[in-house]
N, C-alpha and C positions, 0 to 999 in steps of 0.2 A: 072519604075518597080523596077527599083536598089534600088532607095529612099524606095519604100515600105518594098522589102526584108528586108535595113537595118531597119528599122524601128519595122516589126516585131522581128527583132533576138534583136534589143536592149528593146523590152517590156519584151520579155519572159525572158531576163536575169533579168531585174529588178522585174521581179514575181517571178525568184527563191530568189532570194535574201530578198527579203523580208519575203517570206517564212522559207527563214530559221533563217532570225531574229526572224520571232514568235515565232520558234522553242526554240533558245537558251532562248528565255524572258518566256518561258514555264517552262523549266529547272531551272531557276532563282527563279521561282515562289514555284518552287517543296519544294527546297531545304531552302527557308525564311519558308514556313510550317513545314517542319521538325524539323526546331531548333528555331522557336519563338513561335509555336501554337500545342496544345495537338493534337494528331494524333489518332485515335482509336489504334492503338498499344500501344502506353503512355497512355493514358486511360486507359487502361487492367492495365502495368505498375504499372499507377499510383495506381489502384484499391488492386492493389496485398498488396502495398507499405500500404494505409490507413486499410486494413482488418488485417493487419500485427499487427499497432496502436491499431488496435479496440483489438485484443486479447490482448495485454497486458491490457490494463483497465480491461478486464472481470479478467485478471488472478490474478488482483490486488479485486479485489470484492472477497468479501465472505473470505477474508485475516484474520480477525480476529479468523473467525474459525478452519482454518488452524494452526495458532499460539496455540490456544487453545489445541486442538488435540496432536499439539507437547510439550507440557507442561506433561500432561496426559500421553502420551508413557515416557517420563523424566521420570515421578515420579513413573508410575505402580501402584502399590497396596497404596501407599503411599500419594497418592494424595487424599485428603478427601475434597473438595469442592462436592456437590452433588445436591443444590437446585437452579437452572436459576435465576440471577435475571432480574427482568422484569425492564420495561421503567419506572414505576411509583416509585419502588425503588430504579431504577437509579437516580430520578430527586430530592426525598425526601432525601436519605437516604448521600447520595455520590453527589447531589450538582449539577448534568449534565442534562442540560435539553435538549428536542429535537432539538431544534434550535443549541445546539451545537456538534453534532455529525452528521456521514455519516450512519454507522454501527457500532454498539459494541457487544460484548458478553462476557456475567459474571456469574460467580458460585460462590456460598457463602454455607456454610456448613448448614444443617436442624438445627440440632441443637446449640443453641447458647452459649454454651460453649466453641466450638472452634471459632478459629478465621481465618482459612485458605480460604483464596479469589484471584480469579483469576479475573481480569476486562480488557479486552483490546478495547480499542476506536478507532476508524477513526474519528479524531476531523473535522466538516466542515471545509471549507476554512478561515481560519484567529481564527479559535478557537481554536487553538492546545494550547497556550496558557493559557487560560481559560482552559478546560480540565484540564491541567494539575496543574494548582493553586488551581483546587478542589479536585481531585483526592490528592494532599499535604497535604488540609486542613483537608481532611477525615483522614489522615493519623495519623495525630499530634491531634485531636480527639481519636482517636486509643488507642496513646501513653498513651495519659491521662488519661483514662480509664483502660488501661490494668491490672494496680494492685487490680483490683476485681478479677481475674482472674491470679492469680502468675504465674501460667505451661504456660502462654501465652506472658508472658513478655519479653522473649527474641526474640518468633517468629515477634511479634508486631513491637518491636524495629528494626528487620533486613527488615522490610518490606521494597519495592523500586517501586519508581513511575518513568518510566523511559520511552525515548522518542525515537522515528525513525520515522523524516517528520511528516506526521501529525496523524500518530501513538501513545498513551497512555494508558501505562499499569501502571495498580497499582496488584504488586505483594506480597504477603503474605501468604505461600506455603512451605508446606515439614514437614519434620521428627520432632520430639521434641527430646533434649536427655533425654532420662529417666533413666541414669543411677543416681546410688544413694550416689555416692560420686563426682557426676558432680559438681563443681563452678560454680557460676554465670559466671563469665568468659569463662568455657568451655562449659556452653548454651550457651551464646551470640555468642560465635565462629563457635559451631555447627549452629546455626540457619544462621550464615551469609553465611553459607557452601550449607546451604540444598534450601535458598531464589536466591542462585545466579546460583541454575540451572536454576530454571524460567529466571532470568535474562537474560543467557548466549543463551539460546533458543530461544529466543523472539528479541534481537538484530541479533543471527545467521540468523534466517528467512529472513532478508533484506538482508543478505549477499550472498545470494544461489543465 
């Protein structure tokens, strides 16, 4: 009868014990998920963290418009581009065809006596480059051209084609001096004056 007694007090000690092994390799278990495997709280987390990501990209869409707009408030009254240019005189006229852009948007004046253009690009991936070799070539086309057109010669001249990532603008924008004992020289200064708000606008926008 002894032998049995001991017998049962040493079963139930080794069923607690065991028992409470399971327990701690439970706890073990707890804690290797919390820090090696996503948990629906990290999930959530995590979800917060990618929707976070996702706004920036949208905030970065529709960017060229934004630029654009800030140009316009620059210049106020003085900003004379007014005709959209579309895709098909993006690709003839300026060189950029669809394959090499994300989004752009450009203004070129109705009448073609002036010469005031605002073009801002999202060059695809790996065409920032190319963009911007065209948007050059348009430029120096520009130049060579401009002496049909004298009153235009110095705005032509200060034009600038200028980059941020994979951003390109070709600017040629603002005031003419029209004063009448102006130099050539104090055109070409004014015009480098009135081209380097656009500039100054259009680099600021990345920096905000």
């Amino acid at each position: 009868m002894k032998k049995l007694t001991v017998f049962l007090i040493t079963a139930a000690l080794l069923a607690s014990m065991l028992t409470a092994c399971s327990n701690d390799n439970g706890g073990t278990q707890g804690e290797a998920d919390g820090s090696g495997t996503t948990s629906a709280a990290d999930t959530s987390e995590a979800g917060g963290e990618e929707t976070t990501a996702d706004e920036g990209s949208d905030a970065e869409e529709g960017a060229t418009e934004k630029i654009l707009q800030q140009i316009k408030d620059a210049y106020g009254e003085n900003y004379l581009p007014n005709a959209p240019i579309d895709s098909e005189i993006l690709e003839s006229i300026y060189g950029i065809s669809p394959d090499m852009y994300v989004e752009y948007v450009g203004e070129s004046p109705m009448i073609s006596v002036y010469v005031d253009t605002v073009l801002i690009v999202k060059a695809a991936s790996g065409k920032q480059g190319d963009v911007k070799s065209a948007l050059e070539a348009y430029r120096t086309s520009q130049i060579e051209q401009s002496m049909m057109y004298p009153m235009n010669v110095a705005k032509v001249n200060a034009s600038k084609v200028e980059t941020e990532g994979d951003y390109v603008s070709f600017l040629m924008v603002g005031q003419i001096d029209e004063r009448e004992d102006a130099t050539d020289d104090d055109r070409a200064a004014f015009a480098e004056e009135q081209v380097k708000i656009a500039v100054d606008v259009f680099h600021n926008y990345f920096k905000s």
